[in-house]
N, C-alpha and C positions, 0 to 999 in steps of 0.2 A: 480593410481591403479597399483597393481605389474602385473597383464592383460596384461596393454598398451604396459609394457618396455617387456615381452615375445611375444605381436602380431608384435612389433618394432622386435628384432630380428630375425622373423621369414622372412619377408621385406625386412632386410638388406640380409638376407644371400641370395636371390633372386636377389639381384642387385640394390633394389629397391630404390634410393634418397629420402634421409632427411632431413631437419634441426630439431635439439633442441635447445631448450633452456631452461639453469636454474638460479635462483633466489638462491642463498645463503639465504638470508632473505625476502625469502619471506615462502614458505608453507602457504598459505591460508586456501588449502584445506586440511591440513593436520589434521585429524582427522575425513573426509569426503570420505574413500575409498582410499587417496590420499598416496603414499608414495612416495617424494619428494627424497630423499637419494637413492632408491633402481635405478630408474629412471637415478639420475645419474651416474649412472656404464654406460649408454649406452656412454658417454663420452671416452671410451677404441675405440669403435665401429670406433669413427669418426674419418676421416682425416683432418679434420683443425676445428683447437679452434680459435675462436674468442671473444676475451674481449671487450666489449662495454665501452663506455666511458663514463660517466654521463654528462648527459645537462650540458649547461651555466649556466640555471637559479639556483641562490641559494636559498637551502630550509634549514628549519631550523633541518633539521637529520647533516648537513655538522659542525653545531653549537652548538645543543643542545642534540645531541642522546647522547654523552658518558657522558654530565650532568646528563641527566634525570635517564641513568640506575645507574650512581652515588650516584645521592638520595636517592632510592631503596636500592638501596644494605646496600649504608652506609652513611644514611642522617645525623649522625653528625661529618662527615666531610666539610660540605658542608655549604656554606653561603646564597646567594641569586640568582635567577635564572634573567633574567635579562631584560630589560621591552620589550619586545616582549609577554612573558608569564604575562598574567597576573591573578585572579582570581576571579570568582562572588561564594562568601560564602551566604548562606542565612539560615536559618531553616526550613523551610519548604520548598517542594518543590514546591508547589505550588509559591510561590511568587521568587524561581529562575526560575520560566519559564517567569513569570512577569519581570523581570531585563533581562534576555536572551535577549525578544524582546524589551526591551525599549531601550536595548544597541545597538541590529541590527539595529530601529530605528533612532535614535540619529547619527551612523556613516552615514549612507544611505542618510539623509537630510544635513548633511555636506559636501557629495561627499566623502568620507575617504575610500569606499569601495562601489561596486555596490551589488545587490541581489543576482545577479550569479554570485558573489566570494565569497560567504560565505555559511558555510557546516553545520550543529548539526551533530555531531558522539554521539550515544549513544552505551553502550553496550547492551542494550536489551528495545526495544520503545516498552509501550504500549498503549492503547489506550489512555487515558487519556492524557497523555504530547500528543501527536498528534495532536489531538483533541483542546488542550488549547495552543500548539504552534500555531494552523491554525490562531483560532479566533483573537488571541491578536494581529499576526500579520497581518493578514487582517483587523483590526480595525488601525490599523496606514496605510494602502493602500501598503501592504509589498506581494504578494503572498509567499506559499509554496509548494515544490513539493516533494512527497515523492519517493525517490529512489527505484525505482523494486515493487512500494506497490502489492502487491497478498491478497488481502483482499474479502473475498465471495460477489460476487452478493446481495446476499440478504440484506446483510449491507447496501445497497443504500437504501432510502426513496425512490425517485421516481421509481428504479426497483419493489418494494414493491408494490406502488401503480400500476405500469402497469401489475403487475401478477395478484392484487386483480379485475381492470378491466376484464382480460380475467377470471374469475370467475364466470363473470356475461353474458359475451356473451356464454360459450360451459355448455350445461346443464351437471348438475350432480359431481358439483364443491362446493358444497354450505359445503361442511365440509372443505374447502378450509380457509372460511372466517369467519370474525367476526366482533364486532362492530368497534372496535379500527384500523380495516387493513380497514375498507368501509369510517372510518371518515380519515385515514391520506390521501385514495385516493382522497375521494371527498377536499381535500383540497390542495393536491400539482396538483391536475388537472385544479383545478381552475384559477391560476395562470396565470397573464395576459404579456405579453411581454413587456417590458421599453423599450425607445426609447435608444439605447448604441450605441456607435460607436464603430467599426469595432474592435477587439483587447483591450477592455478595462476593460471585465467583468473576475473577478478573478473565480468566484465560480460561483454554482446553483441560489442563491440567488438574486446575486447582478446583475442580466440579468436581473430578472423581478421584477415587482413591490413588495414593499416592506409586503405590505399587502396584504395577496390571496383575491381572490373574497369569497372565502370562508373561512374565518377565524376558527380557530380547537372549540368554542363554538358553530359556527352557525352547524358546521360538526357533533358536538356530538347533537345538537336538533335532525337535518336533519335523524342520523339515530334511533336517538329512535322512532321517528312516519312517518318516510318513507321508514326504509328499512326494506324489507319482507323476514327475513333467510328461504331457503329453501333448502332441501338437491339437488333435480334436479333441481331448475330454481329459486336463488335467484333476489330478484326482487328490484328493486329503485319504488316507487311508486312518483306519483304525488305531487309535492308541497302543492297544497292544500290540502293534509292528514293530515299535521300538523294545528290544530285550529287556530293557531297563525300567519298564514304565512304572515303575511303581517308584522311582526316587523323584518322576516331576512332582508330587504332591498332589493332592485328593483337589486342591484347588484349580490347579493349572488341566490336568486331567478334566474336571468338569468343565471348563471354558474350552478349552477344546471338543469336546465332544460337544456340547451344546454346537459352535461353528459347523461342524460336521454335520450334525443332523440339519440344521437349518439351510446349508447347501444344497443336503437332499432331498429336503422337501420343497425347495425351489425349482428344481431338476425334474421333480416329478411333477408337479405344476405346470414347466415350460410344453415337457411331453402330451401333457392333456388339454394344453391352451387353456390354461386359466391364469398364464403371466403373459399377458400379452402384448406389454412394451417393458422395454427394460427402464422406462421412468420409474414405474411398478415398483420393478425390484430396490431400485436404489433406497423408495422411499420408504419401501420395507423393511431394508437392510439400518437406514439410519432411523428408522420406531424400533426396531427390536434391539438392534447393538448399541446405538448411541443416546437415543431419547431417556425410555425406560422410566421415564417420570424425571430424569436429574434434570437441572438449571445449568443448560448448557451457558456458554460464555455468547457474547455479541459478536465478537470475531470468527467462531465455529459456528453462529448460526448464522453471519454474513457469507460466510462460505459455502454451507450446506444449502440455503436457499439459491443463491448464485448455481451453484451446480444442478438442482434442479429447475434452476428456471430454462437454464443453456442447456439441460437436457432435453425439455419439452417442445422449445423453439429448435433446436434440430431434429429432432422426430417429426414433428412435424412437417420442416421444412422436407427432409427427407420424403416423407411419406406424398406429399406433394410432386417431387422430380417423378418419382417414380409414377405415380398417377399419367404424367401432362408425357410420359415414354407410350400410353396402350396398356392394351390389355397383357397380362403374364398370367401361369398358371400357379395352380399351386406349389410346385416346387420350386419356380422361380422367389416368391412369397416367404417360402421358407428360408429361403439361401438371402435373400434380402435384410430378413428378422435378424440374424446374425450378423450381417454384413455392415450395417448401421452403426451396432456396436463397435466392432474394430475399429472404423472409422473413425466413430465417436470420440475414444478413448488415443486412437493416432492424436485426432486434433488437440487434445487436452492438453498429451503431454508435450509438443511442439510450442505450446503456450501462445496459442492463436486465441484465446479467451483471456482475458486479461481485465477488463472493465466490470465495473458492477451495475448488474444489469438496473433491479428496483433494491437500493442500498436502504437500509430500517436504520434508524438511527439508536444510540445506545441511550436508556434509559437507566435510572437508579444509580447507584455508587459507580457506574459503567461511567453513567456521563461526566462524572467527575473527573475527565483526567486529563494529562498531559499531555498536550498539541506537541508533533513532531512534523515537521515539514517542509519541502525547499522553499528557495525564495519564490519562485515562480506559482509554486498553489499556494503559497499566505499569500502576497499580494492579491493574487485572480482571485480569491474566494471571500475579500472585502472584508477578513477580520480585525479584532483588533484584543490585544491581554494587556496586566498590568504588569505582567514581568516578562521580560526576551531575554533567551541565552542563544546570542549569535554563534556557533560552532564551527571551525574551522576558518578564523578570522584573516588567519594569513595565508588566506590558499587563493591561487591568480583567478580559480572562478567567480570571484565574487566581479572581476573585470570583465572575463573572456566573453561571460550570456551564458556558455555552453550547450546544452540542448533548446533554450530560449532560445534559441537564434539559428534561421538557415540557411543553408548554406546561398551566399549569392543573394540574400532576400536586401539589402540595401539597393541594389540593380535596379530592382522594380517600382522604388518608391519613385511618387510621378514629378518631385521638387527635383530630382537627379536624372530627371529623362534625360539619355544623351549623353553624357558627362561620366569619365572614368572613373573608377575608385581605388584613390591611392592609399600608401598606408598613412599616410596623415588623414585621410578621413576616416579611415579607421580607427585610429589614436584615441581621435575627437571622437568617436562616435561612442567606444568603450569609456570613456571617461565622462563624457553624457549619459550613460547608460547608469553608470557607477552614482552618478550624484541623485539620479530619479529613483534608486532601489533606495537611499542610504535615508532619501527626504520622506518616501516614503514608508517604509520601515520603522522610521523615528516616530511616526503621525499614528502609527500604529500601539504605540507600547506609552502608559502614563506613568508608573513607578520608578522603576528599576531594568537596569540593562547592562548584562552580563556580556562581554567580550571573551570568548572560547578561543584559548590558540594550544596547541601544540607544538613544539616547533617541528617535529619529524610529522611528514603524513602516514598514513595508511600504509603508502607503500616504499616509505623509510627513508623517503628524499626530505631535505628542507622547506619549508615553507617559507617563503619573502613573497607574500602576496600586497595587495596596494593598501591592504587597510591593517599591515603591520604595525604601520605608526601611532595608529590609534592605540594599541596593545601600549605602548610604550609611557602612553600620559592618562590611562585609565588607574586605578587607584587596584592595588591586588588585592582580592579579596581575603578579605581578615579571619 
């Protein structure tokens, strides 16, 4: 920000010690508040320049940067890039995310490369590739870890289910719920603990048994003739409410009844004030249904900590408004205790929580895995692997910045005060942009580097993005 470099010399003229430092090629944030250029005039400021030396290790920027922006520029000059790059073409994208992992696979089981050496950069991940990256490759025994993911609470199943729980224990929640949130609870609550050893469960799943006690048919019987929607005091009724009861099975029957009692005797706790925040509850709800002694996964205890820390600092925060309002009586207090909740659970699912508050990092066979992530958190986050699978090589975002970039934020940079912005400085500016992600990216990865294209995207138009050409003289993977 042009901010920093006027609060910087206000500092220095005070006497106050420095250091900077700048990046020729880098500007990450450049298009983020960021002016990179302006920042360097503080350069005049200093008394000693220091030029850093580049590592030992070699990367392939030292080899391939002044090929690759060659291609670009003037790809028929140019022959073939050279078998370090190589490329996965497919048609659909669908079955390139198929080849992505049968390829990480296939290296992995030969020893050629470990899990945490190998990265997916996309220019813009949505759900979908996420999603069918996890699966495919946790069906070969591969984990994935998503870089900085910020994705809402409410998008977990199991946080779902434990908000639909406290539903049923603070009356006056009952518009809270419905059949579809009462059948996925009663079925990821169900879930029994598998015996795992220490460090070996990738995901939510694969810690507990494969089948819940309550499978999502018996869940959808259970609430058409057991659950009693009420606006103040939805209710789990009795097993034997449904005619049938004796074909869910002695198992599914016991896990529901277990939920039921444990409802009740939350309920009758609340009535005698011995629950006396619903932090309480939750954290009781995930020791009795989800802990239970099993080796939950990193990702479900990323989430279940997250939810209780965002529980806590809203109680709190709450419990402070109301404070700094005066005095209230106790039936104010009461209508309050309640009220919190609703709230609570509004804010969740809105997806106004999204960040992670104090993020644990994964250890054991966890930590071994598989970087997924835009271009914008690999670069910020200053990593570097020995293999890059670029994904969706021929898509215009690897030009446009996309959410790197906002709107109008060229305006503001202080070399441009004044002065219009036409679409030739835009051109120039995307194609400046394009050469700093592509130099640094390369500086990034020492091995091996995989060019991902499909030609259809996602949403089954063509792909002719600028770094198509590259696709063309990368060597196909064998």
């Amino acid at each position: 920000m042009a901010l920093a470099r006027d609060l910087f010399e206000v500092l220095l003229d005070r006497r106050v010690v420095g250091v900077f430092t700048y990046n020729p090629n880098g500007g990450i944030r450049l298009g983020l508040n960021a002016d990179p250029n302006y920042l360097a005039g503080l350069a005049s400021r200093c008394q000693q320049k220091i030029t850093l030396k580049r590592e030992s290790t070699s990367t392939l920027a030292d080899t391939l940067g002044e090929s690759l922006l060659e291609i670009i520029v003037a790809p028929q000059s140019f022959l073939q890039l050279p078998p370090v790059v190589q490329s996965i073409q497919t048609i659909s994208r669908g079955e390139l995310l198929r080849e992505i992992a049968d390829t990480i696979s296939k290296a992995v089981r030969l020893n050629e490369v470990q899990p945490e050496e190998i990265v997916i950069i996309a220019p813009g991940l949505d759900a979908i590739a996420h999603y069918t990256l996890n699966e495919l490759l946790k069906q070969k025994g591969i984990p994935l870890q998503s870089l900085n993911a910020q994705r809402p609470l409410f998008n977990s199943p199991l946080i779902r289910a434990l908000l639909s729980l406290l539903c049923f224990i603070y009356p006056g929640l009952g518009r809270l719920l419905n059949s579809d949130a009462v059948a996925e609870m009663l079925t990821l609550l169900s879930v029994q603990p598998k015996n795992q050893k220490p460090g070996v469960c990738y995901d939510a799943i694969s810690c507990f048994s494969l089948i819940p006690a309550i499978d999502p048919v018996r869940a959808g019987l259970l609430v058409d003739y057991c659950y009693h929607p009420d606006i103040y005091r939805p209710r789990l009724l009795p097993v034997t409410e449904f005619p049938r009861w004796d074909r869910l099975g002695e198992q599914a029957c016991r896990a529901y009844t277990e939920i039921v009692q444990w409802i009740d005797n939350q309920c009758t706790q609340l009535e005698q004030r011995l629950l006396p925040s619903f932090v309480l509850a939750l954290a009781r709800a995930i020791e009795h249904f989800l802990w239970n002694g099993s080796n939950l996964s990193y990702e479900l205890l990323s989430a279940l900590r997250e939810l209780i820390e965002t529980a806590q600092h809203y109680s709190e925060v709450y419990s402070r408004m109301r404070l700094s309002q005066g005095s209230y009586n106790s039936t104010d207090e009461e209508s309050s205790r309640f009220q919190v909740v609703e709230k609570f659970i509004k804010l969740l699912r809105r997806g106004t929580v999204t960040a992670n508050l104090y993020p644990v990092r994964p250890i054991g066979l966890e930590a071994r895995a598989v970087t997924l992530a835009t271009i914008f958190q690999y670069r910020s986050s200053r990593r570097s692997h020995r293999w890059h699978f670029w994904l969706d090589v021929g898509s215009p975002l690897w030009l446009s910045g996309g959410s790197a970039n906002l709107f109008a934020a060229p305006l503001f940079l202080k070399e441009r005060a004044g002065r219009l912005w036409t679409p030739e400085d835009a051109h120039l500016a995307d194609e400046q942009r394009l050469q700093r992600i592509l130099l640094d990216l390369l500086s990034r990865v020492s091995a091996r580097l995989y060019l991902c294209h499909s030609d259809l995207a996602v949403n089954g138009q063509e792909q002719t993005g600028p770094l198509l050409s590259l696709v063309n003289f990368a060597q196909p993977l064998t």
